[in-house]
C-alpha positions as CSV (number, residue, x, y, z in Angstrom):
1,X,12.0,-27.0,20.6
2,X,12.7,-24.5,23.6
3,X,12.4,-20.7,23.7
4,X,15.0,-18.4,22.8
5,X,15.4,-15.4,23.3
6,X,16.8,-12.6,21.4
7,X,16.9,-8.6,21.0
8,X,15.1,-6.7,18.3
9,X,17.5,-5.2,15.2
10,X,15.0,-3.1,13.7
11,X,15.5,0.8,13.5
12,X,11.7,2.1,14.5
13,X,12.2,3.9,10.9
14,X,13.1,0.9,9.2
15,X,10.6,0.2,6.2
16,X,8.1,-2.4,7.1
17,X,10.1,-5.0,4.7
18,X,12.9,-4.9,7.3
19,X,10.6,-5.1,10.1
20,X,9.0,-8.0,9.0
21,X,13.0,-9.6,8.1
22,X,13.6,-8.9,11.3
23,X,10.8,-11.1,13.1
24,X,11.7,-13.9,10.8
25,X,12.5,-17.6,12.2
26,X,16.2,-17.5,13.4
27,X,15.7,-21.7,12.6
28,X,13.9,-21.7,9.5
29,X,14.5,-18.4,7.9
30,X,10.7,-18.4,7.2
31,X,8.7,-15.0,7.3
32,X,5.5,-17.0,8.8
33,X,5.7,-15.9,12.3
34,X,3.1,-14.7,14.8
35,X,4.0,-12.6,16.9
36,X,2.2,-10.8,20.1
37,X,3.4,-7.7,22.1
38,X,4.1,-7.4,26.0
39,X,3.1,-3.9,26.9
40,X,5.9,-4.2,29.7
41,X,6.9,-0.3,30.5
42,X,10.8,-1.4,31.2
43,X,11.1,-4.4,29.2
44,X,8.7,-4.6,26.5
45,X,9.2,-7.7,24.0
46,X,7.6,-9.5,21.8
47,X,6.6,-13.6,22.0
48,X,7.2,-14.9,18.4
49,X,6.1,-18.3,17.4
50,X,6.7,-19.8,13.8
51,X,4.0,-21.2,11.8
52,X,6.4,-23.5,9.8
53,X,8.6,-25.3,12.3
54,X,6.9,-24.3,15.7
55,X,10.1,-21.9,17.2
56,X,9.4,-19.8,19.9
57,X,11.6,-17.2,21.2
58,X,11.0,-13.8,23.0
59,X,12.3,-11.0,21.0
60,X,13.1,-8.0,23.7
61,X,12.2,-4.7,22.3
62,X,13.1,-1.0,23.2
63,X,10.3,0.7,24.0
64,X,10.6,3.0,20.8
65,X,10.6,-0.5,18.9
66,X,7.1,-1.5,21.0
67,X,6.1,1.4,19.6
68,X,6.6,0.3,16.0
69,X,5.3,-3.1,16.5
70,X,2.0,-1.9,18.2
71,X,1.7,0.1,15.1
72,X,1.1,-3.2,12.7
73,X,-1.3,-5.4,15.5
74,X,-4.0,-3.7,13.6
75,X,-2.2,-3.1,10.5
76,X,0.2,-5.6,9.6
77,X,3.4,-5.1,8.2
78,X,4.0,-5.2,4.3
79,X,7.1,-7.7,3.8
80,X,7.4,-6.8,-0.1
81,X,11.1,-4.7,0.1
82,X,10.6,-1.4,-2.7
83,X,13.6,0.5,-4.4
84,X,14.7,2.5,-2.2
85,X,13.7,1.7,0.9
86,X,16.2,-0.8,2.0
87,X,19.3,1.8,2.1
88,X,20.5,2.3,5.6
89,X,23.1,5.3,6.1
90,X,25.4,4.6,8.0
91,X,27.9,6.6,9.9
């Protein structure tokens, strides 16, 4: 299969749950992607790779969503969605 490429639609204060949803397999739907970060200071993204059907796809990032990911390289996110945490206000 080809790359893709797509833009992130993650809010940087998102709860990790939607982060991870968010860097799921557009093909597949599964959550078991690797993913690795290009520090780029104008056009940071992230190169995305699916363990379970072999996708690929480039996910461009702002750089406040760079900031996020580089957050969980170390610590990685926690896909189990909480009460509470998966209201967005809108408006």
């Amino acid at each position: 299969m080809s790359p893709s490429a797509d833009t992130a639609n993650f809010r940087v204060d998102d709860a990790d749950s939607l982060v991870a949803a968010s860097l799921a397999c557009p093909a597949c739907l599964s959550s078991a992607v690797s993913w690795q970060l290009e520090r780029a200071i104008h056009e940071p993204s992230a190169h995305c790779s699916c363990r379970r059907c072999g996708h690929r796809r480039t996910l461009h990032l702002s750089p406040e969503q760079a900031l996020r990911l580089a957050l969980h390289e170390r610590r990685p996110l926690d896909p189990t969605p909480r009460p509470g945490e998966m209201v967005r206000v809108f408006g």
